[in-house]
N, C-alpha and C positions, 0 to 999 in steps of 0.2 A: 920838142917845141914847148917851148915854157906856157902857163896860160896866161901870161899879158901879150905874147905876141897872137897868141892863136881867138883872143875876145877881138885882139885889133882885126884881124883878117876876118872875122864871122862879122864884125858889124857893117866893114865896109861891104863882104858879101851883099850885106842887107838892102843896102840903098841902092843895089838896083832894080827895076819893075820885070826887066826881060831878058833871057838869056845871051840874047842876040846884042843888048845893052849891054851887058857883060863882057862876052867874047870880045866891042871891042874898045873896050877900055884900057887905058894906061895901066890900072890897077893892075888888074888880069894878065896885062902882059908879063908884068915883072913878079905876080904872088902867087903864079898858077901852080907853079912846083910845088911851092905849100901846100897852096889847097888840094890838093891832088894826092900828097904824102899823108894826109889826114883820112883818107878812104884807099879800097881796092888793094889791102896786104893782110893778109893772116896774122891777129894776133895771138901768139900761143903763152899759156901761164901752166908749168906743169905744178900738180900737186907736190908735195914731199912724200907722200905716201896714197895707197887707192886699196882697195881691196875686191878684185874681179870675183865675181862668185865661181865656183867650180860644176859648171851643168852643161850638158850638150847644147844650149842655145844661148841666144844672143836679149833679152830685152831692150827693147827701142821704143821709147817714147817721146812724142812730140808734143808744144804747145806754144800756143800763140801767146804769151804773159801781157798782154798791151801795155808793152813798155815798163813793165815791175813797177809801177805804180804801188801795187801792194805786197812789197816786197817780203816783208815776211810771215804772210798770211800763204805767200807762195813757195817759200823756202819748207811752213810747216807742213805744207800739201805734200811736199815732195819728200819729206822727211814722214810722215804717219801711214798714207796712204801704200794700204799692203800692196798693189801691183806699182804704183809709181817708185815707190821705195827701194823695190827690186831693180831698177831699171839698170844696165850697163851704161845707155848709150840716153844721152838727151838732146834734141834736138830743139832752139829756141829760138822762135821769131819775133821782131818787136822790143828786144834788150834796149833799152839806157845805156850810155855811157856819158856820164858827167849831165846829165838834166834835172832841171828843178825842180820837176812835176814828181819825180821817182828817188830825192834825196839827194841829188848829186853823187852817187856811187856810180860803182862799174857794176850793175844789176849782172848780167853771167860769172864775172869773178865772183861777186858776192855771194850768190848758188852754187858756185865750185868751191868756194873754201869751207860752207856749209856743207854740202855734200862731199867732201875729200872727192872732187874729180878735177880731171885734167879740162883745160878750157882754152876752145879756139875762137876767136871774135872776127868779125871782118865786119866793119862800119859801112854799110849803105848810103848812109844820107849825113852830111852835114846841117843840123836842127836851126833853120835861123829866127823861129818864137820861139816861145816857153809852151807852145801847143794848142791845145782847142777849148774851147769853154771853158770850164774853170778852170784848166792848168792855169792860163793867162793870168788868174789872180793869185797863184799863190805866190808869197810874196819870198825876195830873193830872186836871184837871177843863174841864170844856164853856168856850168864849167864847162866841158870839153864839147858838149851838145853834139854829140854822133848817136845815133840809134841804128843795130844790126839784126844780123843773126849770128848764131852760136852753134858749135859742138861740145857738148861737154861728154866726158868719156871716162869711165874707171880701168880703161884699157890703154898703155904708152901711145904719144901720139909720135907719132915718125915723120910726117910731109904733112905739109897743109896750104891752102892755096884760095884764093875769092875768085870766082867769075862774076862781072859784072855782066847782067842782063841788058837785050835792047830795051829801048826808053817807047813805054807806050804812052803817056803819058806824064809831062814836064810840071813837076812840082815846087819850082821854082817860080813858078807864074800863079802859084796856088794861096790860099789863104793861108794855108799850114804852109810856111815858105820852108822850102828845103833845099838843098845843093848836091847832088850826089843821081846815084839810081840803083832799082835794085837789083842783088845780087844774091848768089847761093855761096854757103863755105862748106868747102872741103874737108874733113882730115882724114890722114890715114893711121890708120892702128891695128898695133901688133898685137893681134889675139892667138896668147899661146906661139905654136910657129906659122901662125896665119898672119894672114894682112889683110886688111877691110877698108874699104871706103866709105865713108859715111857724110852725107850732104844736106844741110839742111838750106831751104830757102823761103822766100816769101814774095809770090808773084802779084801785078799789079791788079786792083780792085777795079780801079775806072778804066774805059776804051769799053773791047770788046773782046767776048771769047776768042773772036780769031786771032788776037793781040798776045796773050795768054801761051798760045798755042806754042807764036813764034818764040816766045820765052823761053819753054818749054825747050822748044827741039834745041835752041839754041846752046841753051846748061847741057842736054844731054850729049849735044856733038861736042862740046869743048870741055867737058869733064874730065878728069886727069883717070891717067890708067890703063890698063892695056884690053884686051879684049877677053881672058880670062879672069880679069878681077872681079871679085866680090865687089857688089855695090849694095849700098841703102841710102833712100833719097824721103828724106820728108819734109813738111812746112804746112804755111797755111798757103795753098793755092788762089782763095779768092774765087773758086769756081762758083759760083750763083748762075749761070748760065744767062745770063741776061745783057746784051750791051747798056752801057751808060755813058752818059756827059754831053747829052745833045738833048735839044726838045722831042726831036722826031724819038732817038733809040727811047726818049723817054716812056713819050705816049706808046711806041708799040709795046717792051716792057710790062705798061699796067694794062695796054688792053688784054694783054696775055692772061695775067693774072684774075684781072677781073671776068673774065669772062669763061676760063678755063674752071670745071669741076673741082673743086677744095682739095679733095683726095689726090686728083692727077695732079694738083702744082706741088702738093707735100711729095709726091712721090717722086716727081722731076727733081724737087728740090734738094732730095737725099740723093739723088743718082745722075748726078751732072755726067758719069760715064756713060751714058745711055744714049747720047747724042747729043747731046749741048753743049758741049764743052770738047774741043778738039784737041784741045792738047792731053787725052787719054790716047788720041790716036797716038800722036807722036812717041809717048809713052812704050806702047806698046811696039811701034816698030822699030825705038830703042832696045827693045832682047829687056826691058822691065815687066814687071805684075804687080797689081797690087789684089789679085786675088789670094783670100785667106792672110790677107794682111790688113783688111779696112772693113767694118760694118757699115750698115746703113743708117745707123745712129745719128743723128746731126749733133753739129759740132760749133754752132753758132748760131746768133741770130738776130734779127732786126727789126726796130719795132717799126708798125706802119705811119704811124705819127710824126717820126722823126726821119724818115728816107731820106737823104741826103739830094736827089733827084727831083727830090717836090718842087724845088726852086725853079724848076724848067715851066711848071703848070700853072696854072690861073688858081689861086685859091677855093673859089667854090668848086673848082674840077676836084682838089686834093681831100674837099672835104667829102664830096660824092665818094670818091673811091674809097674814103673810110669807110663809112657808110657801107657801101658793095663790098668789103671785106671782113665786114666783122662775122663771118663766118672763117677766117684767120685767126680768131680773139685776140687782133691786135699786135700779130706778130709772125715774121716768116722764120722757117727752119733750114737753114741750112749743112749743107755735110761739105765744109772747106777744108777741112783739113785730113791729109792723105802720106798715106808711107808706099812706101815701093821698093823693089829687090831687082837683083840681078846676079845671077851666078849664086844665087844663095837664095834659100827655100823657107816657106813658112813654116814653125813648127807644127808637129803632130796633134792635131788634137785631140783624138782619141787616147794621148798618154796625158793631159794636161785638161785640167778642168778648163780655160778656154785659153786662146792662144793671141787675142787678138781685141781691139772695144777701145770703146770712151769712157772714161772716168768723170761719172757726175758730177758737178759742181755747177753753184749759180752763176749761170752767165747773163744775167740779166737785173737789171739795179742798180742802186748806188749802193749796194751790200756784194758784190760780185765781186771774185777775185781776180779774173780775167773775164773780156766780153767772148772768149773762148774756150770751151772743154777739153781737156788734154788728151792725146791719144795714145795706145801703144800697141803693140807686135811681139811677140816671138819666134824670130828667125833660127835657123840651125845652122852651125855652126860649118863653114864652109868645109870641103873635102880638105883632107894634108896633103899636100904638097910638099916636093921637096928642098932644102934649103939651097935656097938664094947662092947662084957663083962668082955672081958681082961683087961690088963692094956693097956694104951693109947701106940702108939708107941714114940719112945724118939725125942725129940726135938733136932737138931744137932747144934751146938755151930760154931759157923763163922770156926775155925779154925779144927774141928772132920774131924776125918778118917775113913769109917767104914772099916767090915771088908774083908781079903783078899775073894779072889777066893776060892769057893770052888773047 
């Protein structure tokens, strides 16, 4: 799709208030194919060359980039920093493609050609601003305006594939107007005479952990592969453990906070597994762990000033709860972002100085390179298995699609 037909279909997107306005449009009737071919397919770009390290394990690392905005402040993160550097597998939530805010590039191709890795894209959402706050001003306007997630891989990719998630929350009625919903991408990759699944996603912020959950179980039942495969699943979850988007989940929320010991809400707040967050159950009775895969490190964070939620309160209510929490100095911690296995073990740490953490970086500012800290893992490399008596699986061509969601 060339970009004067595809500016013409995002604007008209534009001009409607509500999905339901949408759906039943003449528009809609006759452009939905397009719009719909714009999201929900794997896009794969092989490198011309990679170079997998030769070690009994796997490095995986994840990071939320917000949208590569600082594109190559994140390119040189990823390029100096001794454990990210190492990494095989990257796993990337929050990619650009074709938006103003971040350059108008393909932000995951742009870190894959940087990096010599293979790269699988799957577009989430159709962008129909230029974004929030000041993106809005800078000047120039959107190209392809999709923003995803990403695989990128130093290991050949073989199959790849997007599951779109249930919609907990319609972003299309949102200030931040968007068209799409989110989703996890797939690839698989041939390590050595192994095969791996690797998925990164990015679940929804607003609703409510038990929203989350059904995300959650959801990717895990419709994940491609069979019941012996190796899996690894990371992203930025969104787990804060808290409902949002109502006045009531509001006020209960800060009574929470406000009223709960400093210690216990940091401690809640690094370990949403601990009951607040249901979709570790689902997790876990998917045959996943994310033990010896994830610290308790927080991996984001939010200032009290700026909670997005406040808009539910009376002002003098929002400025009392500053006030009641400047024993927070102004700011929650969170631990959102999470890896996980299956059929495949964390590495030893007794042979490795550590196996597992968060890579410091400022996430808080307008000096920050993501409002996220990257994470990573070392996995061991699955058992050998014997070779395949089927046919080999298909080799994907720079420019292939595979197929939609089931």
């Amino acid at each position: 799709m060339d970009l004067q037909r595809r500016r013409y279909l995002i604007s008209h997107l534009s001009r409607f208030q509500t999905v339901r306005e949408l759906q039943r449009s003449q528009f809609f009737a006759q452009c939905r194919g397009e719009i719909e071919a714009m999201l929900g397919e794997a896009q794969v770009a092989h490198a011309g060359w990679t170079e997998p390290a030769e070690r009994p394990f796997i490095r995986v690392a994840q990071w939320n980039i917000e949208k590569g905005r600082r594109l190559g402040r994140i390119i040189e993160a990823l390029r100096s920093d001794p454990v990210l550097s190492a990494a095989d597998i990257l796993l990337l939530n929050e990619a650009d493609r074709g938006m103003n805010r971040s350059g108008n590039v393909d932000v995951a191709g742009a870190v894959g050609d940087a990096l010599r890795m293979h790269v699988v894209f799957g577009a989430a959402h159709i962008e129909l601003t230029k974004g929030t706050g000041e993106e809005r001003c800078v000047p120039g306007e959107n190209g392809e305006s999709l923003q995803g997630n990403a695989v990128l891989s130093r290991y050949p990719v073989v199959d790849a594939k997007v599951v779109s998630l249930p919609t907990c929350f319609e972003p299309f009625e949102f200030h931040e107007k968007r068209y799409g919903t989110r989703n996890c991408v797939w690839a698989r990759l041939k390590v050595g005479q192994r095969f791996v699944w690797a998925g990164s996603t990015h679940l929804e912020v607003r609703n409510t952990p038990a929203c989350r959950a059904r995300q959650m179980a959801y990717l895990l039942e419709t994940r491609p592969g069979g019941a012996a495969d190796a899996c690894i699943l990371g992203g930025d979850l969104n787990c804060n453990g808290f409902p949002r988007g109502t006045f009531l989940r509001t006020l209960l929320s800060t009574a929470r906070v406000v009223k709960g010991p400093p210690d216990a809400i940091r401690g809640q707040l690094r370990h949403p597994e601990n009951g607040r967050e249901p979709l570790f159950g689902a997790v876990r009775r998917a045959g996943f762990t994310w033990q010896g895969l994830n610290t308790s490190e927080a991996t984001a964070s939010s200032s009290i000033g700026n909670l997005e939620d406040a808009v539910f309160l009376p002002k003098p209510v929002v400025e009392w709860v500053r006030r009641r929490l400047e024993s927070h100095e102004g700011y929650l911690w969170f631990k959102l972002d999470w890896l996980f296995g299956r059929n495949i073990r964390p590495a030893d740490g007794a042979a490795l100085s550590a196996r597992s953490g968060v890579r410091s970086h400022d996430i808080c500012g307008p000096n920050r390179i993501s409002d996220h800290a990257p994470i990573w893992a070392d996995f061991l490399l699955p058992a050998d298995r014997p070779p395949d008596t089927g046919p080999a699986p298909p080799q994907l061509s720079r420019a292939d699609a595979t197929g939609r969601p089931e």
